[in-house]
C-alpha positions as CSV (number, residue, x, y, z in Angstrom):
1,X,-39.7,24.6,39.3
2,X,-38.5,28.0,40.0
3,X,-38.6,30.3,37.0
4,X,-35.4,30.5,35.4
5,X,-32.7,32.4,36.3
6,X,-30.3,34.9,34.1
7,X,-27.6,31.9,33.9
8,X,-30.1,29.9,32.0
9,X,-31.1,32.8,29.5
10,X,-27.5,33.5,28.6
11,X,-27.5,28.8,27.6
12,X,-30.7,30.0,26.1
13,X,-29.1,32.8,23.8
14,X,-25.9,30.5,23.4
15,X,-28.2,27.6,22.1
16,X,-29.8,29.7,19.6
17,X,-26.7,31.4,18.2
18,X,-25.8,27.3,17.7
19,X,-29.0,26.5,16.2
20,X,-29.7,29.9,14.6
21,X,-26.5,31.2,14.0
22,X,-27.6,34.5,15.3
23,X,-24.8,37.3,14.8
24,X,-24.0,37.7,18.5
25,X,-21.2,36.0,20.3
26,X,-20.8,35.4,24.1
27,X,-18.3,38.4,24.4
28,X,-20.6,40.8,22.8
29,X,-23.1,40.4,25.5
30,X,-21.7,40.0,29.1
31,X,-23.9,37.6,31.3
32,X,-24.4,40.9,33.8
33,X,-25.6,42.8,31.2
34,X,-28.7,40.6,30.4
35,X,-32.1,41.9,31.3
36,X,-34.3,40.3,33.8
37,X,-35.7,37.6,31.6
38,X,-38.0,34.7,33.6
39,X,-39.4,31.8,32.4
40,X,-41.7,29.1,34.0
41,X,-41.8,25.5,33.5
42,X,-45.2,23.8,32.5
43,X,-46.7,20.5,32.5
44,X,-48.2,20.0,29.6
45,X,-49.5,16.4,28.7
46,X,-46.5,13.8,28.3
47,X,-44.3,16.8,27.9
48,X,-42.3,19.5,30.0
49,X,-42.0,22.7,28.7
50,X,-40.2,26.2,29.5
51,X,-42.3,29.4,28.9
52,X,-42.4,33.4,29.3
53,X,-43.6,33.8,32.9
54,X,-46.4,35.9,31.6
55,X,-47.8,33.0,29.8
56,X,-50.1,31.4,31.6
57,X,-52.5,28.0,30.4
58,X,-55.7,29.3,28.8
59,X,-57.4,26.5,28.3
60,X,-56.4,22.0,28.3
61,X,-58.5,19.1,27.1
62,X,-58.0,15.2,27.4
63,X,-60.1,12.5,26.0
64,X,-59.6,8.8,25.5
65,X,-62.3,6.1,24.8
66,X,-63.9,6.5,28.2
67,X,-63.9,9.8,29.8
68,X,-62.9,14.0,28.9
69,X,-61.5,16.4,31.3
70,X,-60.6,19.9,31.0
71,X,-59.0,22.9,32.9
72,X,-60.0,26.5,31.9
73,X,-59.2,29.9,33.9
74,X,-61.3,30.6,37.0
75,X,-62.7,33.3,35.3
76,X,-64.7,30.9,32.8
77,X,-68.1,30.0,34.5
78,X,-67.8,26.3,33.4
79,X,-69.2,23.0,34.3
80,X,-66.2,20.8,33.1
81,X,-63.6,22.5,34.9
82,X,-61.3,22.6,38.3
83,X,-62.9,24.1,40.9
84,X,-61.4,24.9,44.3
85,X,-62.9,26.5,47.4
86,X,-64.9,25.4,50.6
87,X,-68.0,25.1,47.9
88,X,-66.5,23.5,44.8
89,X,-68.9,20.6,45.2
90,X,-71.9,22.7,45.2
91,X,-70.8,25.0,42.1
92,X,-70.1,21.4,40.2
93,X,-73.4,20.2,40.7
94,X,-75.3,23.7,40.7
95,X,-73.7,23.8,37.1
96,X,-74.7,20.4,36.1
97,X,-77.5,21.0,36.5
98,X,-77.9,24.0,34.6
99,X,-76.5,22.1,32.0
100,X,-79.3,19.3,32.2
101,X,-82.3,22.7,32.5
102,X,-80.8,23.8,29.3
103,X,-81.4,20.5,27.6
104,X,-84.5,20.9,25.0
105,X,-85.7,17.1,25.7
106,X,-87.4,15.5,28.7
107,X,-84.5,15.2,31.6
108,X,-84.4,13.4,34.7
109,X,-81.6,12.2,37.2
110,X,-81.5,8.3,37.2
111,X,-77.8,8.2,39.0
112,X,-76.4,9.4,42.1
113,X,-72.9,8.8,44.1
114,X,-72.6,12.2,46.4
115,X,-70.3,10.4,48.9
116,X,-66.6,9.5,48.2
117,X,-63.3,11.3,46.6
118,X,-65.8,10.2,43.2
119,X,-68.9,11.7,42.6
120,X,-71.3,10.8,40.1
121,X,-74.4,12.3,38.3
122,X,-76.4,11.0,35.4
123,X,-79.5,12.1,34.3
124,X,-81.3,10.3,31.1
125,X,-82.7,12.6,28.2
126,X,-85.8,11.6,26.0
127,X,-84.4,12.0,22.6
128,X,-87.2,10.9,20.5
129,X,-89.3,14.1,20.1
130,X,-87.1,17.1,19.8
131,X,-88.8,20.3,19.0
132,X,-89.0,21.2,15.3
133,X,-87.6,17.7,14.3
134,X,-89.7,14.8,12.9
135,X,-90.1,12.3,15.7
136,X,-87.9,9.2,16.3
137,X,-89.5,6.5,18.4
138,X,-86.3,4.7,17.9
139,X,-83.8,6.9,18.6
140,X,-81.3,5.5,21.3
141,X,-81.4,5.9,25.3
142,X,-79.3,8.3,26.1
143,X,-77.4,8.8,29.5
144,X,-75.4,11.9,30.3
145,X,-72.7,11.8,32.7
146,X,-70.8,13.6,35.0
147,X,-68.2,13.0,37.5
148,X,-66.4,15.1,40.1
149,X,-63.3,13.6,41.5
150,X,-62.3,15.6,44.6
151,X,-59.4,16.2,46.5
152,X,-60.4,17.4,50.2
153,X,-57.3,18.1,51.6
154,X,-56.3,20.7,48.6
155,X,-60.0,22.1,48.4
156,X,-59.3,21.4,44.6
157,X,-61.6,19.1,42.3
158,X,-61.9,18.6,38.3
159,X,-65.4,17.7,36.9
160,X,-65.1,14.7,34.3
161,X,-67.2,13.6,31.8
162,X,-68.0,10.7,30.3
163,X,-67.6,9.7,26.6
164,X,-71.0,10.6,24.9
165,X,-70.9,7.6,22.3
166,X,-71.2,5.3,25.9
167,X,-74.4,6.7,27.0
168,X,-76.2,5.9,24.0
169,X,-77.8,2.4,24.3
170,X,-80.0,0.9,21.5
171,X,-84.0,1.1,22.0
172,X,-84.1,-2.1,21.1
173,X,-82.2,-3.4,23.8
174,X,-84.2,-5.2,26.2
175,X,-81.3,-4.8,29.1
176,X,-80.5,-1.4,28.3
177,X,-79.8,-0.3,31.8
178,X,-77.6,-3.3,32.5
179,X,-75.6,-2.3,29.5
180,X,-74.6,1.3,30.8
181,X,-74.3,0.6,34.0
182,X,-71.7,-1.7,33.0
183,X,-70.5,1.3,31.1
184,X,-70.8,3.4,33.6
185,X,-68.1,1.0,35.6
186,X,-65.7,1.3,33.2
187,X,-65.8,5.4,33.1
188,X,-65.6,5.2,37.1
189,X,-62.3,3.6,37.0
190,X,-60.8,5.4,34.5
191,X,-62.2,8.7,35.8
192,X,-60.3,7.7,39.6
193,X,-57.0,7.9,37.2
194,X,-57.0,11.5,37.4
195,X,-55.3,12.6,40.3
196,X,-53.9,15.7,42.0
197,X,-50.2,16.0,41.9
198,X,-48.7,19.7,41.9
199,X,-45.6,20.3,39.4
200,X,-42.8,18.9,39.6
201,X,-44.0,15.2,39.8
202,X,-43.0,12.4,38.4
203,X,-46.4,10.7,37.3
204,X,-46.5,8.3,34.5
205,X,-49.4,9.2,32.1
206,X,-50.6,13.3,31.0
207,X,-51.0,16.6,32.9
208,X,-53.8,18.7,32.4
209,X,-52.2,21.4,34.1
210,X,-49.4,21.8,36.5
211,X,-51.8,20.6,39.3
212,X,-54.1,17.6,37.7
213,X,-52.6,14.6,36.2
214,X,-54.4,11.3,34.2
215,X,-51.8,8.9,35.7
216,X,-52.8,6.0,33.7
217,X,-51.0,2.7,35.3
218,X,-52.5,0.8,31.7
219,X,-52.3,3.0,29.0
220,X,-56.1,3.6,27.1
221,X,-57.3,2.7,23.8
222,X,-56.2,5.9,22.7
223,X,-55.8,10.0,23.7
224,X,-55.6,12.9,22.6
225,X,-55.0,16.4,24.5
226,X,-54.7,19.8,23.7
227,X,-53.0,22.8,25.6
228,X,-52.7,26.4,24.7
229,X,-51.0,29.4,26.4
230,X,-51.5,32.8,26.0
231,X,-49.5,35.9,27.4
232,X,-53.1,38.4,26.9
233,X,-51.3,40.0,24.3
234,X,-50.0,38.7,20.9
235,X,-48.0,35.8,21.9
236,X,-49.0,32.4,22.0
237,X,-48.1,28.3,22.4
238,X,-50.2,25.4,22.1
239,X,-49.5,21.7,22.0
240,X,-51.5,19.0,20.5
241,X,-50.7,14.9,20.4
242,X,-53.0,11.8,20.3
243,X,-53.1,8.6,18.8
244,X,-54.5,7.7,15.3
245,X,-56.1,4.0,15.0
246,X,-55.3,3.7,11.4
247,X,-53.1,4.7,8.8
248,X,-55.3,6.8,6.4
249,X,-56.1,8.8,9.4
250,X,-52.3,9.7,10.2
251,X,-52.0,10.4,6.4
252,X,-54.8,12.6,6.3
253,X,-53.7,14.5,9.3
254,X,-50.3,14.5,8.2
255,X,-51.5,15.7,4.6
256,X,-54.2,18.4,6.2
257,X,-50.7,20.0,8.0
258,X,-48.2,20.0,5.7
259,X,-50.2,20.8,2.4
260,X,-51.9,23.8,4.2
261,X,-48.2,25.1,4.6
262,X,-46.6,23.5,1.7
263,X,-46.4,27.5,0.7
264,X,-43.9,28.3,3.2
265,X,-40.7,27.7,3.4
266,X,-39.7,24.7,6.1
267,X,-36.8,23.3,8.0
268,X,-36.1,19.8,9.8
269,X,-36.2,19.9,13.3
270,X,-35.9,17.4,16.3
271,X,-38.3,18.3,19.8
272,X,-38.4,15.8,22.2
273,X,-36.4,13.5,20.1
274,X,-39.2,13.2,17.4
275,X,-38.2,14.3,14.2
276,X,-40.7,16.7,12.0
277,X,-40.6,19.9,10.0
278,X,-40.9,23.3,11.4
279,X,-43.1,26.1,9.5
280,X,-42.4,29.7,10.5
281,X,-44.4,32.6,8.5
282,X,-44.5,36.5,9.3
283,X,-47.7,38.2,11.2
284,X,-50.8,39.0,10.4
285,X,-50.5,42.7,11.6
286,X,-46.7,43.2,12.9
287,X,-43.6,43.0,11.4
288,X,-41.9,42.1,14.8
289,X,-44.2,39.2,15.0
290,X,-43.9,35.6,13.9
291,X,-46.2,32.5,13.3
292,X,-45.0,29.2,13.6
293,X,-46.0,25.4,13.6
294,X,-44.0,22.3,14.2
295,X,-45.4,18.8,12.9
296,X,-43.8,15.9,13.5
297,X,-43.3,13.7,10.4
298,X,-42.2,10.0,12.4
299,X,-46.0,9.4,13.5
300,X,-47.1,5.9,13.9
301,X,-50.7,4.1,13.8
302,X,-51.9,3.2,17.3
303,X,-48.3,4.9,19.2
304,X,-48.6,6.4,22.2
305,X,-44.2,7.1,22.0
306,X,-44.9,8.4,18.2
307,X,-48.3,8.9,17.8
308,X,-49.3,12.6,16.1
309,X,-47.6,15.6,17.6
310,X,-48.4,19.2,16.9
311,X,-46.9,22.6,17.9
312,X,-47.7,26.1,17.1
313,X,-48.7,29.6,18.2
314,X,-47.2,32.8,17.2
315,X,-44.3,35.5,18.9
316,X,-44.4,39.0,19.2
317,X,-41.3,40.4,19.8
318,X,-43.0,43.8,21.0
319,X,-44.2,41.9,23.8
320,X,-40.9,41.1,25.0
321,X,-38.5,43.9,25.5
322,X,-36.0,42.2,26.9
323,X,-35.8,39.5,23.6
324,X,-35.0,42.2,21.7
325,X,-31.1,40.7,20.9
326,X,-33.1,38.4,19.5
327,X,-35.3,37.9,16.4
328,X,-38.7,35.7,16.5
329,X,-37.3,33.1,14.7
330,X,-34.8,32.5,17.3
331,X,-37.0,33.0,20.0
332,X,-39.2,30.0,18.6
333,X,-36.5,27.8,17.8
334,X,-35.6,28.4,21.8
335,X,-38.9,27.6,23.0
336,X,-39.2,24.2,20.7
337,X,-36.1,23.3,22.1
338,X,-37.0,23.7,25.6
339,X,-40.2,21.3,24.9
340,X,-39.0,17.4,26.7
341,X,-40.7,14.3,27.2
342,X,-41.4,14.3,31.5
343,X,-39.5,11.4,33.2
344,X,-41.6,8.5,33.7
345,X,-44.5,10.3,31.3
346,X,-44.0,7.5,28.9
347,X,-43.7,4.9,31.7
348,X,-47.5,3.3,30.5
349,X,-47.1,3.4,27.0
350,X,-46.4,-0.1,26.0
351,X,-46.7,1.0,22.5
């Protein structure tokens, strides 16, 4: 989506003299006297999302019972990343492997798929004697491994891992390679649901990015994701969500939230039709700047539609001239409310 255009700024300063009641009516500012004020549209997870342009995604995780993927900025040299480029392939593997020389255990490769959209690595480390620790003759097998789906006509790719719990495979297990290969199955598949789908899309399932998307046709176990903006100055957004498998874990989470805040003053608020409470405290360092976080209070056990839902970040005003009708307050109350559920996003999640 093209960023947005001064129209949309002046709905944006309407909706938060509704919501706000901010002392400025429609005829005190004229819609040609409004700066140049852009915003971009993210994909973020199950969610859409209007931003500063200057914002840009820092860093996004996902994770479910079978694999993890993340996106940071080229400029991070790391192994479970995007790449893109005529040599993406080679970087993924040269940095694998780097990964595997840095282990302080006996390594070798035992798995190899270099062909196909799908590659595969996974190299077996001897847990048993690490250095400076009392040997373990017992201690489990243990498989790392990592994927590379890649996407030839974009020259883009995103490294996937699997979960570590499933390379581990009892000692005493007599069929212990059987066992993760079987594993090792199950993490393939899931790992092919990650696909490359530039924004605006209409995927069912959660974007890492506004190029890479999970599209889960059957929705996992459980997830959780993570993504955070940040404008390189004082001004930041993240949004967290995932599922909780039982209900002293939601209450915990729930309790870890709101008592930390219980201090601050709080007010009800809707984004993306769930219902929660929204925390707003003043800066650290600037009196122009504002912190904020949004919990949402409707979670269910084992809910994909309501599972646990997080928002926070801080505003600096300073940052943005052109805000300055505004206070940071309003500005955050205008960024929540831009925050939607994508279309078809919840299309899996049977629960």
């Amino acid at each position: 989506m093209s960023p947005i255009t001064r129209s949309a700024l002046t709905g944006l300063l309407l909706l938060i003299q509704t919501t706000q009641g901010l002392a400025m009516s429609k005829m005190e500012m004229r819609e040609d006297e409004l700066p140049v004020f852009e915003f971009t549209e993210h994909c973020a997870g199950r969610y859409q999302l209007e931003l500063p342009a200057d914002m840009k995604l820092i860093d996004s995780g996902y994770n479910d019972e079978l694999i993890l993927a993340s996106v940071y900025p080229p400029d991070e040299v790391r192994h479970d990343t995007a790449y893109r480029g005529e040599y993406r392939v080679d970087e993924w593997r040269s940095r694998v492997e780097e990964v595997r020389n840095k282990e302080v255990v006996e390594t070798h490769y035992v798995h190899s798929e270099p062909e196909g959209d799908l590659k595969t690595l996974v190299y077996y480390a001897d847990r048993r004697k690490i250095p400076g620790m009392r040997e373990k003759p017992d201690r489990s097998h243990k498989f790392e491994t990592h994927f590379l789906k890649d996407f030839p006509p974009a020259k883009a790719a995103i490294a996937i891992q699997g979960q570590g719990a499933l390379g581990n495979v009892s000692r005493d297990e007599a069929d212990y390679k059987a066992i993760y290969h079987e594993r090792l199955t199950q993490m393939q598949e899931r790992a092919n649901a990650l696909e490359y789908h530039p924004w605006p899309h209409n995927k069912p399932g959660v974007c890492l990015d506004r190029e890479f998307v999970v599209v889960n046709t059957v929705t996992p176990e459980r997830e959780g994701y993570a993504m955070e903006f940040f404008n390189g100055k004082r001004s930041r957004f993240v949004l967290m969500a995932g599922t909780y498998q039982s209900e002293a874990e939601l209450k915990e989470e729930k309790s870890r939230n709101t008592g930390m805040l219980s201090f601050l003053a709080s007010s009800k608020m809707t984004v993306a039709g769930r219902k929660g409470r929204l925390f707003i405290s003043d800066g650290k360092y600037s009196d122009t700047e504002r912190e904020f976080r949004w919990v949402a209070t409707d979670g269910k056990v084992n809910s994909f539609r309501h599972g646990h839902f997080e928002i926070e970040g801080s505003i600096e005003i300073k940052d943005y001239p052109e805000m300055a009708p505004m206070k940071g307050t309003d500005v955050i109350v205008g960024l929540l409310k831009s925050v939607q559920v994508r279309p078809y996003a919840m299309l899996d999640a049977k629960r």
